[in-house]
mmJSON file of the N, C-alpha and C atoms, coordinates in Angstrom:
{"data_MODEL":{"atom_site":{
"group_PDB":["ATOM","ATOM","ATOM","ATOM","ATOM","ATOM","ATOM","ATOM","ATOM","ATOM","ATOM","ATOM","ATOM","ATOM","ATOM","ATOM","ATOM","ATOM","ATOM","ATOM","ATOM","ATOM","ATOM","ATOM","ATOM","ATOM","ATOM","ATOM","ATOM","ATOM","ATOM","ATOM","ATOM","ATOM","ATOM","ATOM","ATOM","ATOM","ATOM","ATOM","ATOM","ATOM","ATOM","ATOM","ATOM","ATOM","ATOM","ATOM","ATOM","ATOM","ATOM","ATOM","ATOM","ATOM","ATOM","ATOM","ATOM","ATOM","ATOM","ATOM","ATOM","ATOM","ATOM","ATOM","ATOM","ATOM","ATOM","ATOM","ATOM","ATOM","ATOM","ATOM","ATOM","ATOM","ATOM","ATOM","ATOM","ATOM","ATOM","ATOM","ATOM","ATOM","ATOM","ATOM","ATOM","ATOM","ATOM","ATOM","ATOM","ATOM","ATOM","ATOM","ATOM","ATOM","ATOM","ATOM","ATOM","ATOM","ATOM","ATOM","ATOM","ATOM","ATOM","ATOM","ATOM","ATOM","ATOM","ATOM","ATOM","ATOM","ATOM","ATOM","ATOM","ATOM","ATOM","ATOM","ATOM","ATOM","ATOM","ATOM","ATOM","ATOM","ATOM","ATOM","ATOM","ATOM","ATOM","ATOM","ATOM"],
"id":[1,2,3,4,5,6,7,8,9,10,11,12,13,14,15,16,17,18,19,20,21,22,23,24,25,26,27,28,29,30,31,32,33,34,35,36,37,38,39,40,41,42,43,44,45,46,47,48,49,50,51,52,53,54,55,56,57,58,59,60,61,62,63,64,65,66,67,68,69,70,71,72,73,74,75,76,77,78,79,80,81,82,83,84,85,86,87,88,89,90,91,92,93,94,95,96,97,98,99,100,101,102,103,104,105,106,107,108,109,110,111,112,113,114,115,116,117,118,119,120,121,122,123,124,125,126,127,128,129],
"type_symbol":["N","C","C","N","C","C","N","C","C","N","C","C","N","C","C","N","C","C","N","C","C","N","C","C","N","C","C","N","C","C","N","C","C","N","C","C","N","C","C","N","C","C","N","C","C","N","C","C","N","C","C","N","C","C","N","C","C","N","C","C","N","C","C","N","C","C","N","C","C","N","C","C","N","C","C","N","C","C","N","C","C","N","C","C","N","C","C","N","C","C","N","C","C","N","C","C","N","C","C","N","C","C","N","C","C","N","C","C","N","C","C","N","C","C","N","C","C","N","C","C","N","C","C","N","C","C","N","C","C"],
"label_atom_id":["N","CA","C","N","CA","C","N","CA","C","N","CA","C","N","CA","C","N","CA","C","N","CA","C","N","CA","C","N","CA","C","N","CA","C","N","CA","C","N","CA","C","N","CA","C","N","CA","C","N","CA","C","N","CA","C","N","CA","C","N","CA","C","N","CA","C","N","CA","C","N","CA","C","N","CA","C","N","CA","C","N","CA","C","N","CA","C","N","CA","C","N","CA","C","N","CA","C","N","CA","C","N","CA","C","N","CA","C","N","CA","C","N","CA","C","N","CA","C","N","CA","C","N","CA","C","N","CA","C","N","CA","C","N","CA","C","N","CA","C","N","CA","C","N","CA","C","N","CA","C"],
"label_alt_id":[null,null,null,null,null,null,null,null,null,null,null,null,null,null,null,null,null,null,null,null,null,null,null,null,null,null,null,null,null,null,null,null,null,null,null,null,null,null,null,null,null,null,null,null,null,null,null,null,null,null,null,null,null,null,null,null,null,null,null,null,null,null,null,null,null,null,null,null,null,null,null,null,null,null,null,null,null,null,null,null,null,null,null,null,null,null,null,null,null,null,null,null,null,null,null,null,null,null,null,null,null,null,null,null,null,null,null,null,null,null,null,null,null,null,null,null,null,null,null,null,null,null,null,null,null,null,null,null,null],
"label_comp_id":["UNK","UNK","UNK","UNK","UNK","UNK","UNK","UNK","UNK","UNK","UNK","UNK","UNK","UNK","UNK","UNK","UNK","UNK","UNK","UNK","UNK","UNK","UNK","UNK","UNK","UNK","UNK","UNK","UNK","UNK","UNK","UNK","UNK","UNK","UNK","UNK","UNK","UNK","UNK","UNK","UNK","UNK","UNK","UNK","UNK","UNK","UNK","UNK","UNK","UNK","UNK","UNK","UNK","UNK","UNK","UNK","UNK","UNK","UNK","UNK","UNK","UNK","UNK","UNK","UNK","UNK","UNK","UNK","UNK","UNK","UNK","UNK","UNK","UNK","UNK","UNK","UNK","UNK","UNK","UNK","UNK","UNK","UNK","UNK","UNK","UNK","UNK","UNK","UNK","UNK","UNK","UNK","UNK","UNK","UNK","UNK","UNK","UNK","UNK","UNK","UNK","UNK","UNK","UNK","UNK","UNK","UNK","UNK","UNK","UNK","UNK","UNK","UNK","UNK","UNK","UNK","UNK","UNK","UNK","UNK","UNK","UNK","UNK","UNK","UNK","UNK","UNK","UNK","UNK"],
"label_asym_id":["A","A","A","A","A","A","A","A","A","A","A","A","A","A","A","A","A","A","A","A","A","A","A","A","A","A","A","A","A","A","A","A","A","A","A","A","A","A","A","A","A","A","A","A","A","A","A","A","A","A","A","A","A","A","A","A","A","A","A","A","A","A","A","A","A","A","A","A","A","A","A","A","A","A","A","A","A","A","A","A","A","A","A","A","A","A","A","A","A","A","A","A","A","A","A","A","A","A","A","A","A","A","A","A","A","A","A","A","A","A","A","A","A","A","A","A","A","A","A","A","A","A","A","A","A","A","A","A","A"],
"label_entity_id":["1","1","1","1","1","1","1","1","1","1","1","1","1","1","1","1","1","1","1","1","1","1","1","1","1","1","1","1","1","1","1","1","1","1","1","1","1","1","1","1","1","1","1","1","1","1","1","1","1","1","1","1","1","1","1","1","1","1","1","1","1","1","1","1","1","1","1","1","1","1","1","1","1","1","1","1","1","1","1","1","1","1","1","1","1","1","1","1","1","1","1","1","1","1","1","1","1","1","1","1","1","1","1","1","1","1","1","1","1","1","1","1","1","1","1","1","1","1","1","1","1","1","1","1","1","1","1","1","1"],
"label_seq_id":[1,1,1,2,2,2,3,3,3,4,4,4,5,5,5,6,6,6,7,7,7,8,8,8,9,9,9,10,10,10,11,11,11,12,12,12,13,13,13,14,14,14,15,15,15,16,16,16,17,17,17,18,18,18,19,19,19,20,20,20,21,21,21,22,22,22,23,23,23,24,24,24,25,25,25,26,26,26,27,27,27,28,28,28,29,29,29,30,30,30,31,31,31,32,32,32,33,33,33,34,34,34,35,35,35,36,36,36,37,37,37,38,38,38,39,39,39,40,40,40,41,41,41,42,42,42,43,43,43],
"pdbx_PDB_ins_code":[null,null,null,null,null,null,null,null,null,null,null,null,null,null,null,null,null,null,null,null,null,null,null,null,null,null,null,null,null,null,null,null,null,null,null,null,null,null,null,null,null,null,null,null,null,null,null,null,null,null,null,null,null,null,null,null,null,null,null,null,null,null,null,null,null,null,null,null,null,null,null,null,null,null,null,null,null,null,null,null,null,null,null,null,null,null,null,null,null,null,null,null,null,null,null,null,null,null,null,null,null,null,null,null,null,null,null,null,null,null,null,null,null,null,null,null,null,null,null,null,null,null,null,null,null,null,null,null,null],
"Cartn_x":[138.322,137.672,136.407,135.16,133.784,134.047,133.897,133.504,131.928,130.964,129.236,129.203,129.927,129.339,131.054,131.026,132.563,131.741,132.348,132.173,133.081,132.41,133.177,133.303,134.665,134.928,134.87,135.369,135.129,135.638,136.394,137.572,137.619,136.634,136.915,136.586,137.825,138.218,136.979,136.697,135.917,135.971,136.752,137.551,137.237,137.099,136.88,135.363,134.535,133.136,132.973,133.338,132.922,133.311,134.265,134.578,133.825,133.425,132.398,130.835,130.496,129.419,128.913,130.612,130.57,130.291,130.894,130.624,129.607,129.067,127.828,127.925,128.617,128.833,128.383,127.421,126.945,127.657,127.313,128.581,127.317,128.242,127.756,128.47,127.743,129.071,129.105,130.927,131.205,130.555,130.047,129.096,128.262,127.327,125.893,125.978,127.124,127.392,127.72,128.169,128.643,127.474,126.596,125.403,124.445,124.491,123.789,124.199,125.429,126.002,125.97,125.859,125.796,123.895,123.121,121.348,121.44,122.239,122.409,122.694,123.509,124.205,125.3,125.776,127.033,128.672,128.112,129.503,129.32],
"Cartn_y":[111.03,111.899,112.475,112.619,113.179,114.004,115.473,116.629,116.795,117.298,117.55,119.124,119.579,121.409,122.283,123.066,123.875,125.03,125.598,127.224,128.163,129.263,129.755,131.297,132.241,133.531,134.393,135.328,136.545,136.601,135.681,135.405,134.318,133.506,132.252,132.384,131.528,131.177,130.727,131.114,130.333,128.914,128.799,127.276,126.64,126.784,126.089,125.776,126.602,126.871,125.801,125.714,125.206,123.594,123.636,121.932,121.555,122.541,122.117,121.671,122.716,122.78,121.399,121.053,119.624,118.243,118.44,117.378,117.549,118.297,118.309,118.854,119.189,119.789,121.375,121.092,122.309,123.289,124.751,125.753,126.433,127.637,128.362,129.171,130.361,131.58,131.63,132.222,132.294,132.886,134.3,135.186,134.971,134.024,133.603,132.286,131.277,130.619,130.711,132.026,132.51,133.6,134.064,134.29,133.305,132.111,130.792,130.218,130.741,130.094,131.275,132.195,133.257,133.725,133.306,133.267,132.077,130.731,129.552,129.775,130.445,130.848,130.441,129.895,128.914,129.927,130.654,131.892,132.998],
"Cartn_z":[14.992,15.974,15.36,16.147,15.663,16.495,15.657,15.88,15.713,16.849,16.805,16.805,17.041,17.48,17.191,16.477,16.346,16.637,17.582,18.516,17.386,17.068,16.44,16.709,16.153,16.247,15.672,16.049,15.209,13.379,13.94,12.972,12.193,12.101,11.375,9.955,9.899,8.378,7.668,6.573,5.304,4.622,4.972,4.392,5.777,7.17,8.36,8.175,7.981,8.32,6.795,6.102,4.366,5.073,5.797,6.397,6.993,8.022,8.653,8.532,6.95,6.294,5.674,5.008,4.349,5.24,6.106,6.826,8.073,7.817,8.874,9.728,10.709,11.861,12.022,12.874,13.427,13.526,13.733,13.95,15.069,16.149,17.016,17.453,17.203,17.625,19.146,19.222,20.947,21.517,21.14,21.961,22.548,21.368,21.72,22.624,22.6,23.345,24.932,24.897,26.689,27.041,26.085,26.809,27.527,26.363,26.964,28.477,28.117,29.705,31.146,30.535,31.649,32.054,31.092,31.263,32.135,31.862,32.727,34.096,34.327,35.702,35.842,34.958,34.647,34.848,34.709,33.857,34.31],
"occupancy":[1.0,1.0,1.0,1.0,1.0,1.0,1.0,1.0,1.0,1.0,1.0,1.0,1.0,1.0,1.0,1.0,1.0,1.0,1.0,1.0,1.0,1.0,1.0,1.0,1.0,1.0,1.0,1.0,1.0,1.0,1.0,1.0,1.0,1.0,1.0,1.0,1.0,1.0,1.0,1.0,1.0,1.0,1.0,1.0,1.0,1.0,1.0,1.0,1.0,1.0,1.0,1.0,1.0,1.0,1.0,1.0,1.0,1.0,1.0,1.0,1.0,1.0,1.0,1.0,1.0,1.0,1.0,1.0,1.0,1.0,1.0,1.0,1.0,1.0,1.0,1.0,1.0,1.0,1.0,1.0,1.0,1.0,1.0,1.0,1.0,1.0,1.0,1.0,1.0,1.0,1.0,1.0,1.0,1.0,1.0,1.0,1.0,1.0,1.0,1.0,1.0,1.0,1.0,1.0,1.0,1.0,1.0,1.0,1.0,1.0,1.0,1.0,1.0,1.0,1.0,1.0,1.0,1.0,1.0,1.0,1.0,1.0,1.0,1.0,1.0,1.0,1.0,1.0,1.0],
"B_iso_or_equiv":[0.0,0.0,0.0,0.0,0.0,0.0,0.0,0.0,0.0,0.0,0.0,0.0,0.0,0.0,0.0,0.0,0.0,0.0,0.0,0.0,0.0,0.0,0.0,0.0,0.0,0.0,0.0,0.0,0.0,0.0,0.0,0.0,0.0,0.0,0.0,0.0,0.0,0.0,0.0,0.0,0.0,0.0,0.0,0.0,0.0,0.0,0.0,0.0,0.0,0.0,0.0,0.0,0.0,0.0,0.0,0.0,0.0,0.0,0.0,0.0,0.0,0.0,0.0,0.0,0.0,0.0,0.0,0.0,0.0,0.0,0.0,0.0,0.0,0.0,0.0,0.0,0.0,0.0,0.0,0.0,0.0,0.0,0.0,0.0,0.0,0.0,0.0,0.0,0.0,0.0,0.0,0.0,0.0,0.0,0.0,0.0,0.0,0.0,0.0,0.0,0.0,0.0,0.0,0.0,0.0,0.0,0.0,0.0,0.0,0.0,0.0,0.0,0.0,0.0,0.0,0.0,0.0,0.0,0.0,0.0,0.0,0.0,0.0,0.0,0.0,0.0,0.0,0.0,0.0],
"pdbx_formal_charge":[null,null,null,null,null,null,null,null,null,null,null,null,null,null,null,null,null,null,null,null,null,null,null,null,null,null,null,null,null,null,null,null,null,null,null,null,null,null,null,null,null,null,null,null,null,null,null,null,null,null,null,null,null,null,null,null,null,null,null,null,null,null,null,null,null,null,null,null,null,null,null,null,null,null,null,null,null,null,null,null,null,null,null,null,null,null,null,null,null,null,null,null,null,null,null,null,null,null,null,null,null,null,null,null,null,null,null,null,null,null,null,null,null,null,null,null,null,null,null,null,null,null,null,null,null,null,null,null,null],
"auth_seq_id":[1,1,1,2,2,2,3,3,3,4,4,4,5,5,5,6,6,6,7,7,7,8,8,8,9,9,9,10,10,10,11,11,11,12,12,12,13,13,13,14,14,14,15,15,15,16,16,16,17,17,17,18,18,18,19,19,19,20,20,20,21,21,21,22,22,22,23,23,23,24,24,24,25,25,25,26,26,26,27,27,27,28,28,28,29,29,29,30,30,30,31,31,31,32,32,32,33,33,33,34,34,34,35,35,35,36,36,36,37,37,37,38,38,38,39,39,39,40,40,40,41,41,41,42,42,42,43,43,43],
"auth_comp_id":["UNK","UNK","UNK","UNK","UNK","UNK","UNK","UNK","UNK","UNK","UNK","UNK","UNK","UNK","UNK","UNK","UNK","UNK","UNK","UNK","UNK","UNK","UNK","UNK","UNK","UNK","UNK","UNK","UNK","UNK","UNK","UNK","UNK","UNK","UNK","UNK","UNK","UNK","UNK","UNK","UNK","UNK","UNK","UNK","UNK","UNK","UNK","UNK","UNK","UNK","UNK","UNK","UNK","UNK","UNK","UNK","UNK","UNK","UNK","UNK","UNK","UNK","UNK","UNK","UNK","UNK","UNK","UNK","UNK","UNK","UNK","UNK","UNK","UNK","UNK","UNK","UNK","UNK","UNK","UNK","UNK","UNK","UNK","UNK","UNK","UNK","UNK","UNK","UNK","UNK","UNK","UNK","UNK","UNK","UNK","UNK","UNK","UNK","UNK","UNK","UNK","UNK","UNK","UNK","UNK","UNK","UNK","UNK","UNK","UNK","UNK","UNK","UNK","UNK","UNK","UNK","UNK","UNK","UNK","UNK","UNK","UNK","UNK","UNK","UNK","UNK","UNK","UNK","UNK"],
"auth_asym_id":["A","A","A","A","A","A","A","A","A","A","A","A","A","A","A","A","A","A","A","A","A","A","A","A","A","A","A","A","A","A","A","A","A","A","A","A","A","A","A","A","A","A","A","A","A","A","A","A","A","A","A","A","A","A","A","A","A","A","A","A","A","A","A","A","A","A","A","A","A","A","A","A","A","A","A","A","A","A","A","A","A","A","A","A","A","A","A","A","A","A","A","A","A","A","A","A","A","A","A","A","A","A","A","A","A","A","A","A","A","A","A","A","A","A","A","A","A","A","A","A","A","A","A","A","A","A","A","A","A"],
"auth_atom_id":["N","CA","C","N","CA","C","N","CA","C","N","CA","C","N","CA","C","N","CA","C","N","CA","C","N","CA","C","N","CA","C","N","CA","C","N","CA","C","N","CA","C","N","CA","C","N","CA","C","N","CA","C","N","CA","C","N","CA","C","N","CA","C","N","CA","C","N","CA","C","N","CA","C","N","CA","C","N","CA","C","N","CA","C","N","CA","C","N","CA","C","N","CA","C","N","CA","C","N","CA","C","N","CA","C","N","CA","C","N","CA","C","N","CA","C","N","CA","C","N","CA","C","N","CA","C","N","CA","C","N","CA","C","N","CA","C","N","CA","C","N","CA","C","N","CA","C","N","CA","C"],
"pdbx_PDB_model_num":[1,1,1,1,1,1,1,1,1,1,1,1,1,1,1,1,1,1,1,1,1,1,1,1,1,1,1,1,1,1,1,1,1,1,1,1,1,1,1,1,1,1,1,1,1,1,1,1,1,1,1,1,1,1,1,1,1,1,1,1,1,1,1,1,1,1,1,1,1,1,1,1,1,1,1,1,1,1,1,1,1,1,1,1,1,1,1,1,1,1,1,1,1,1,1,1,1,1,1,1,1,1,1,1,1,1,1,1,1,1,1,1,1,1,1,1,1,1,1,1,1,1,1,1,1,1,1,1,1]
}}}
């Protein structure tokens, strides 16, 4: 499975974000993600 984008929380682990770091994958916090979607009209 390819993971491109991990949404992330308030709460995420160090060891998640370091996996993610390693293998490339973008990160984006939830907040800023459901603002994107609510400036969209989406939400």
């Amino acid at each position: 499975a390819n993971t491109d984008l991990l949404i992330t929380g308030a709460e995420v682990g160090a060891s998640k974000l370091a996996k993610a770091d390693k293998l490339g994958v973008e990160t984006a916090d939830q907040g800023v993600i459901w603002q994107q979607l609510i400036d969209a009209g989406v939400a």
